[in-house]
Structure formats: C-alpha cells, structure tokens
C-alpha positions in Angstrom: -149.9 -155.0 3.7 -149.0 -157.9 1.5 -150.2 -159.4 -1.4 -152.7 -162.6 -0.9 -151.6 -164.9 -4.2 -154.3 -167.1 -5.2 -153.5 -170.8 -4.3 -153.5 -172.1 -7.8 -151.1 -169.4 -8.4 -148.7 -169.9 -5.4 -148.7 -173.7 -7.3 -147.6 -172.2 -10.7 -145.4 -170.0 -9.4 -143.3 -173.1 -7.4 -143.9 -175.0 -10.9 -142.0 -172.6 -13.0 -139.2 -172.6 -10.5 -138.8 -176.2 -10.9 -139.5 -175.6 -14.4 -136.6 -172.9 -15.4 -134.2 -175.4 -12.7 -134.9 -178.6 -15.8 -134.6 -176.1 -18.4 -131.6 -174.9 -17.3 -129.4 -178.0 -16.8 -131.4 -180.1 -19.9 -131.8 -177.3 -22.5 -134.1 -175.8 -24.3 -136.4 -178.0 -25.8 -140.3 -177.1 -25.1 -143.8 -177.3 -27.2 -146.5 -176.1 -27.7 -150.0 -176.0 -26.7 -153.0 -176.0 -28.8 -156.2 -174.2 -28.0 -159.5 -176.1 -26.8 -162.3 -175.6 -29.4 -163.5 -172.5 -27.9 -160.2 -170.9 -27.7 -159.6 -169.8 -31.3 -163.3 -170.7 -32.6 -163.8 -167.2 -31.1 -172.0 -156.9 -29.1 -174.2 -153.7 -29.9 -176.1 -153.6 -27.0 -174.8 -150.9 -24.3 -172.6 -151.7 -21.4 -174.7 -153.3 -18.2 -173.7 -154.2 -14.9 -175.0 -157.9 -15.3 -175.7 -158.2 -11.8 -173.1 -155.7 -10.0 -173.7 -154.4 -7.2 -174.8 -150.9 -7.6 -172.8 -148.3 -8.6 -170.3 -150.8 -10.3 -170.7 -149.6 -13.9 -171.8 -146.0 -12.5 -168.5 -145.7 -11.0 -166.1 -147.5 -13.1 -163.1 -149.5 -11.6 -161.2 -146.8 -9.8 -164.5 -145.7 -7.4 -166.3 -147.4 -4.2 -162.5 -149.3 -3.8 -161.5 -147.1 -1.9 -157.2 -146.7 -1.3 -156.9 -148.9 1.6 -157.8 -152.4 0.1 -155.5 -155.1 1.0 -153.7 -156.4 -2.3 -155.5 -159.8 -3.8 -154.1 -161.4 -6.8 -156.3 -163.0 -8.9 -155.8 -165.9 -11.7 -157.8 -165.6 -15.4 -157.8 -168.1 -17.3 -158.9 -169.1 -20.9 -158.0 -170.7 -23.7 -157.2 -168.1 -26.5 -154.0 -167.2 -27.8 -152.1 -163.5 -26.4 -153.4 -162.4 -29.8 -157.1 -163.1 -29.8 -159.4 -160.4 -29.4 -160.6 -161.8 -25.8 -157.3 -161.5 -24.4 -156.0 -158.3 -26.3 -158.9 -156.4 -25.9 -160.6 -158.7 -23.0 -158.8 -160.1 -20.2 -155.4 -157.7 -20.9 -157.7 -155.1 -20.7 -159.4 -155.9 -17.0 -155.9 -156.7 -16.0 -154.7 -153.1 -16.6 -157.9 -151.3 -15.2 -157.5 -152.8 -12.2 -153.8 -152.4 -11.9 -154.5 -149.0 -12.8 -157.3 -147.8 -9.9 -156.9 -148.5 -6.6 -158.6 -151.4 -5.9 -156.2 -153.6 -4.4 -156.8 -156.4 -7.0 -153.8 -157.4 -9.5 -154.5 -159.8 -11.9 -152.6 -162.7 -13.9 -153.5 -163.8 -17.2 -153.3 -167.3 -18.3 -154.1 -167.6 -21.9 -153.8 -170.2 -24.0 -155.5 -173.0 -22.1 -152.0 -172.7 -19.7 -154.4 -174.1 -16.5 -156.5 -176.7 -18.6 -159.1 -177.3 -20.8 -162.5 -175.7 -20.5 -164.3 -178.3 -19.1 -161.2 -179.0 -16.4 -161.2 -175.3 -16.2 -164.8 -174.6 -14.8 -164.8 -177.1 -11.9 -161.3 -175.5 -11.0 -163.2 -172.5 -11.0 -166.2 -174.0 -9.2 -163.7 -175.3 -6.2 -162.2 -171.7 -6.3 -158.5 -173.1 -7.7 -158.9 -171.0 -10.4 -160.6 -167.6 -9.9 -161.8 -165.6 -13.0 -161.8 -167.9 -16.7 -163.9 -167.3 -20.0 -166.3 -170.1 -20.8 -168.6 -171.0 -23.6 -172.3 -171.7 -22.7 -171.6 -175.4 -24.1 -168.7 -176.1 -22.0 -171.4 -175.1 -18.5 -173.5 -177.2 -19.7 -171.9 -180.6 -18.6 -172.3 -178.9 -14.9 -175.6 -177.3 -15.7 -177.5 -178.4 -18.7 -179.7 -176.0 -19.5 -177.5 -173.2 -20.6 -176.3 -175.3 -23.5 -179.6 -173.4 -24.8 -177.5 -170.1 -25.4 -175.3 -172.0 -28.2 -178.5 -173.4 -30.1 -178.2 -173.0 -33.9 -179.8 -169.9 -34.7 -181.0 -168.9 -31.0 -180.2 -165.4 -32.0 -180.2 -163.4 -35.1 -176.8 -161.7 -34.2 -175.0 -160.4 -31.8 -177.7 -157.2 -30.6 -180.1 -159.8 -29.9 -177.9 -162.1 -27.8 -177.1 -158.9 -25.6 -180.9 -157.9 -25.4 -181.2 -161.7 -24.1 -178.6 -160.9 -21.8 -179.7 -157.6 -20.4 -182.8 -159.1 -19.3 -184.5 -159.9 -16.6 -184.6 -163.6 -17.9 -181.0 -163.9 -17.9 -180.5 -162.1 -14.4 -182.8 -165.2 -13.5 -180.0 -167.7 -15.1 -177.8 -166.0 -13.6 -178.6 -167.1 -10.3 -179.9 -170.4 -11.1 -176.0 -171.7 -12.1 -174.7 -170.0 -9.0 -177.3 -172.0 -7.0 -176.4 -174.9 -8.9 -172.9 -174.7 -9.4 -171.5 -172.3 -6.9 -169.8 -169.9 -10.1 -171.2 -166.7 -10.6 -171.3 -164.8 -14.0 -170.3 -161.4 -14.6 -171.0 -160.6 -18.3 -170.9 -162.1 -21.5 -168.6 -161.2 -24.5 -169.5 -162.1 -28.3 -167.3 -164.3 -30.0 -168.2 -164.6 -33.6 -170.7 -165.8 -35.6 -170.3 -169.6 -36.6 -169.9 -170.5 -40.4 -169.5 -173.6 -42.6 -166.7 -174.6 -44.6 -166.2 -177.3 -47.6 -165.4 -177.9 -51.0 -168.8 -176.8 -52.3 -171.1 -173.9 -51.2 -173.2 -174.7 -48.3 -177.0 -173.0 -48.7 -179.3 -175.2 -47.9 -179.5 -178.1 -45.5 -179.7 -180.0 -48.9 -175.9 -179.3 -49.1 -175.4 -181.5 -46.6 -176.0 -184.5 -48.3 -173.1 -186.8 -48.6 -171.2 -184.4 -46.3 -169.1 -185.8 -43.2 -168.8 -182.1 -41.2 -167.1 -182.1 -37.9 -168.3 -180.5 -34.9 -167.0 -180.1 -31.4 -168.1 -183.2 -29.2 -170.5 -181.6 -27.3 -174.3 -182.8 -26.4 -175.5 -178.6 -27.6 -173.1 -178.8 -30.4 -174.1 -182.8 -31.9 -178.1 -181.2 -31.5 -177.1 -178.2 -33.6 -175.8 -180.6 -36.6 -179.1 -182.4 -36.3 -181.4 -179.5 -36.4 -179.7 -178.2 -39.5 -179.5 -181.3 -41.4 -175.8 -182.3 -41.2 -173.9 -185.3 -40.2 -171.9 -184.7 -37.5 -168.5 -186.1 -37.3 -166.9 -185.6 -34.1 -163.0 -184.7 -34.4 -160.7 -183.2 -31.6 -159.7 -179.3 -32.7 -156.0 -180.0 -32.6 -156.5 -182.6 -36.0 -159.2 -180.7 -37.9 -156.8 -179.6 -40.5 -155.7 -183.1 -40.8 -158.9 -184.8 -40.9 -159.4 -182.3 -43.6 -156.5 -183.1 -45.2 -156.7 -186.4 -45.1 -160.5 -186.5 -46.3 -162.0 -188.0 -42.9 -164.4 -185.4 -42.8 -165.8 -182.7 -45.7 -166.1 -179.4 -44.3 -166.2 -178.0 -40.4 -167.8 -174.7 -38.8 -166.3 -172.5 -36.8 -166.2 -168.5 -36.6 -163.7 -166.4 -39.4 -160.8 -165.5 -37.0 -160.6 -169.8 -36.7 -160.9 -170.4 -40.0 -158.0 -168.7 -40.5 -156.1 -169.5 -37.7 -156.5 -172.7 -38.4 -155.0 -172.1 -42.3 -158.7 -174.0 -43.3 -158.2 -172.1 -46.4 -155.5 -173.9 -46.9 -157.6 -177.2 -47.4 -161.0 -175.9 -48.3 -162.1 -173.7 -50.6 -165.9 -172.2 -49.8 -166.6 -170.2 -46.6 -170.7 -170.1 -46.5 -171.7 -167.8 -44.3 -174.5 -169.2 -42.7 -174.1 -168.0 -39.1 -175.6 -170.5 -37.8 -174.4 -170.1 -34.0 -174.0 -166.3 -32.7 -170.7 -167.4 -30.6 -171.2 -166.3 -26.9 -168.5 -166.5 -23.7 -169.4 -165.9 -20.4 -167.2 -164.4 -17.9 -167.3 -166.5 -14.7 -165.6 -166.5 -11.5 -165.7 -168.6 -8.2 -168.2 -167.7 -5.5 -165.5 -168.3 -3.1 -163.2 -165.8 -4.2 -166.1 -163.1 -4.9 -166.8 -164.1 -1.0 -163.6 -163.1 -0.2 -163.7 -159.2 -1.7 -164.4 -156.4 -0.6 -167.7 -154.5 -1.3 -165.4 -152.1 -3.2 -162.9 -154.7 -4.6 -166.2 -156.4 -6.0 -167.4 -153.1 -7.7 -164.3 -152.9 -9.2 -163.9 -156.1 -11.0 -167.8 -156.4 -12.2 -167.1 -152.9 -13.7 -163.9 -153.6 -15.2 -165.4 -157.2 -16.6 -168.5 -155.6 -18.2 -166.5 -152.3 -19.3 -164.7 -154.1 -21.6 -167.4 -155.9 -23.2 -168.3 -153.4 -26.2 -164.6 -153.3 -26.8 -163.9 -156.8 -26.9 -167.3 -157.4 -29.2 -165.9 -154.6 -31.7 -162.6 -156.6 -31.8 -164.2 -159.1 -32.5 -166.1 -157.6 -35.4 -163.5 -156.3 -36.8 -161.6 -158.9 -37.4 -164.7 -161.3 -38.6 -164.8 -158.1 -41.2 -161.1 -157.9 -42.3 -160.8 -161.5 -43.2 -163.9 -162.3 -45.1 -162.7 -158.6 -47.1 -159.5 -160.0 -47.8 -160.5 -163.4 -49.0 -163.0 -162.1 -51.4 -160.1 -159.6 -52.9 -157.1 -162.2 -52.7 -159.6 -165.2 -54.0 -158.0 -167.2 -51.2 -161.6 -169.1 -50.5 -165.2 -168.2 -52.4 -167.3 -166.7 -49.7 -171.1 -167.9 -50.4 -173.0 -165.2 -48.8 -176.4 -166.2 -50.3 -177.6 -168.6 -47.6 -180.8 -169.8 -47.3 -180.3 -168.0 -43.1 -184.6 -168.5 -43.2 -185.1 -171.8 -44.0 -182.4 -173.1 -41.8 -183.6 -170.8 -38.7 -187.1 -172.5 -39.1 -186.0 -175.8 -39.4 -183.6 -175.3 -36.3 -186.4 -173.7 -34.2 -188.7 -176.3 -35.1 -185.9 -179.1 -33.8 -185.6 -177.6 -30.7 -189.1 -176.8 -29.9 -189.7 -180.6 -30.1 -186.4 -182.1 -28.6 -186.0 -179.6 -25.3 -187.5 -180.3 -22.6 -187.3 -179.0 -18.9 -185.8 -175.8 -17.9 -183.7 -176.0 -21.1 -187.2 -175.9 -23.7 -188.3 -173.1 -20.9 -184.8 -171.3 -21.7 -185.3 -171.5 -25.3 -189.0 -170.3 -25.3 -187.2 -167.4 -23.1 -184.7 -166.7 -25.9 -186.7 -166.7 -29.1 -189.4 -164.9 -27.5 -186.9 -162.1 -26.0 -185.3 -162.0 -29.8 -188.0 -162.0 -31.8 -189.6 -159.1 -30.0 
C-alpha cells in the first residue's frame, strides 16, 4: 500500500526542493510571515460529534478504522503560530491521534498562514487543494453570508453558551446549509477568546468611544460590530497595528488577551477593558471532496479526533486568557478595567442587529439569542 499525498502537498513538497536548491547556493537569508487577523487574535460544553457519523465520538479515533485502511495524507492549515493554543493543543493534537490509531490517515500541519490567508485559504479548501484549515465565522462569510452572525458583538454571553448554540439542532441545520452552499463541511468549533478593548483610557461605556479612532479587522461582521457598540471603526491591516498605534493613526484596537500580548500592545497602550464584546469562535472545516474520498472508518476517525480535542484546545485557551490578565494586574504592565458596563453594551448591540439583519442572517441571530438566553 502507498501513501496518497494530497495534491497541494505533492506542490509544497516539489517547492521546498527548489527552495533548499536557492538556499543552498544563495545563502541564508529568509523572513518572516505574519499571522492574518485570526491567527493570533485567538468551551464548557461536553464533547459532541457535530455531525459524525455514529459511533465517531463513541469510539474515539483508533475504532470503526479498522487496520487495513490505505494510507491518506492530509494537509491542515491555519494561521496561528506553532505556539498558539490551536495548534499546540488543536491541530498537533489531531495530527498525533491519528498517527497514533490505525486509521490510515497521517496528517501535515501548516501553521502560520504557510498556504495563505484565510479568505485564500477557504476557497482552497472549497476546491479541495487544501483539505482540513481552521476558519473564523467572519472569514465564511464572504462565501456564505450568514454565518458572519456567529461573530456578532455580544451574540453569546461566553464561551458555554456558544457551545449550547453549537450542540443544537439549529447549528446541525447550518451545518448543512454551507455545505450546500459552499461544498465545505464543518466538523466542530473551537473557542478562541473573548474579544477586549484596548487604549489609553478605560473603555466602559460606548460613551468612551467618543473621539476614539479604534481599528477593526476589515470585515463586513466585524465594521457592524463597531457600529452597534458605538465606536468608529478604523480599518488597519494586522501586520501595522502596533504601528498605527505607535504612530497615533488610530486610538485603541480589540482583539483577545493572548493577541494583545503577542502583539507587545502593552507596549503602546496602557488600559485593557475587558468588555468581551465578541466570544471568539473557529470552525474546523474540511473539503467535501476529500471527506468523499474516506473511508466510513477513516471518516469516524478524523470527526472523532477533531471534536476530541475541542475541550482541550478551549481550556488552553482559557488558560492562557487567565495567566496574562493575572500577570498584568501584578506587574502593572497595563490597568485592566474590569467594570464594564457588559449590559448596556449587550442591549445596545442586540438592538443594532435586530434592526440591520435581515434574511437568513436576522433568522440566524433570532436562533442564537433565543438558544442563549434560554
């Protein structure tokens, strides 16, 4: 039996020959590459199948495989760093429990946005060049609009209410809407942080806006969410936010803790307000073609080993958010503001959306708050 590398791979793989070729006989020189948005702006609800077949979660990765599969390799891509919690205790993790059990599937990471940006990433993944990535709901949306609704300021309370959203019927129902639509089929969703505001002053009301220029990712979901809350958006590219910062084009950002500090934002701002405004959410997606083209067994297998590591990836995830905020307050390094008017802004954002959605995205909305305020 021999191994079946993905196509995208089989490209890589002839790229870094030619690559290692240049570097030997030029040098070596080399740089960088930075992170989209999602990938460093990084869930109590129990482990679910989200849509396996059954008997995936039942019987973990090892069982319904079987011994005799015939090898697949399988790219996953995303945009975090080796060190983020989705790749150390997400995608690393589903990369050893499958080469673990007997599955037949082996799978290669690439972090670090190494094939692409998210948006380039999903319609790689829609025409089955890439096979498993991590996206954030806002990043679907320019393929299918109405799961921007999942990143809508205060859509959720926390992270046990997005994963009571997603163990519902309602989202098995989305579910199979985008892979109608877009031919990509979810798996699961990991939590990736809770979105805050930083600036130069506390941030508790949407009064504290005023006079403000705060950047937000350039994203339809992502503009709304500055609107509903009161703030003017500023749209700057990730990779100059500490700049722009810097420099005084904008005032103050958002983005979850581990960010913040990867980004050395304490550097150039001094008030962390935690008004956790977004509860950050990934979905794990792969391409309907390769699904297709496993087994029954192989497809156990990698729902199982995807939604298995979910709990541990949100608890990574958790604990970091934890750690930092600890260490800031004891090392003064910014003033966390933790008494944020969370109310008033969750009304006024509810009240935005209610009256700007329309379509299936207002119907996915009414879903949402109904199914968290239960």
């Amino acid at each position: 039996m021999s191994i079946r590398p993905h196509r995208r791979t089989r490209a890589l793989l002839s790229l870094s020959v030619v690559a290692l070729l240049a570097l030997a006989a030029c040098g070596d020189d080399g740089g960088d590459t930075s992170p989209e948005d999602g990938a460093t702006d990084a869930g109590g609800a129990a482990t679910t199948d989200a849509g396996a077949t059954d008997g995936a979660t039942e019987g973990g990765a090892d069982e319904g495989a079987g011994g005799d599969e015939e090898p697949v390799e399988l790219s996953f891509a995303n945009s975090y760093p080796d060190t983020h919690p989705h790749n150390e205790c997400g995608a690393f993790v589903v990369r050893d429990t499958l080469g673990e059990g007997d599955s037949g599937i082996s799978i290669e990471v690439f972090s670090n946005s190494q094939l692409g940006p998210d948006a380039e990433r999903f319609t790689s993944v829609a025409s089955g060049d890439i096979d498993i990535d991590i996206q954030g709901s806002s990043a679907i949306s320019a393929s299918f609009p109405e799961i921007g609704a999942l990143d809508a300021a205060y859509a959720f309370e926390g992270p046990d209410a997005l994963f009571e959203f997603v163990d519902s019927p309602a989202f098995e129902d989305l579910q199979e809407r985008m892979l109608e639509a877009t031919g990509v089929r979810v798996l699961d969703v990991w939590y990736f942080g809770m979105r805050h505001f930083t600036a130069n002053q506390p941030i508790r009301t949407s009064e504290d806006f005023s006079g403000l220029r705060m950047r937000f990712p350039d994203s339809p979901q992502y503009l709304a969410n500055a609107e509903a809350l009161g703030a003017t958006a500023v749209p700057v590219a990730f990779e100059e936010v500490y700049l722009a910062l810097q420099q005084g084009t904008i005032d103050g950002q958002e983005n979850p803790i581990p960010t913040i500090r990867d980004l050395n934002l304490p550097e150039v701002q001094s008030h962390v307000s935690l008004t956790g405004h977004q509860v950050g959410s990934v979905l794990a997606i792969v391409s309907e073609d390769t699904w297709q083209s496993l087994s029954q067994g192989q497809q156990e297998a990698l729902q199982a080993a995807i939604s298995e590591t979910r709990d541990g990836d949100r608890q990574c995830v958790e604990d970091a958010e934890a750690e930092l905020v600890q260490q800031w307050q004891d090392e003064g390094t910014m003033e966390v503001v933790e008494d944020v008017d969370r109310e008033a802004f969750a009304q006024q954002a509810e009240e935005y959306f209610m009256e700007n959605y329309s379509g299936d995205q207002l119907a996915l909305y009414e879903q949402i708050r109904e199914i968290a305020n239960q």
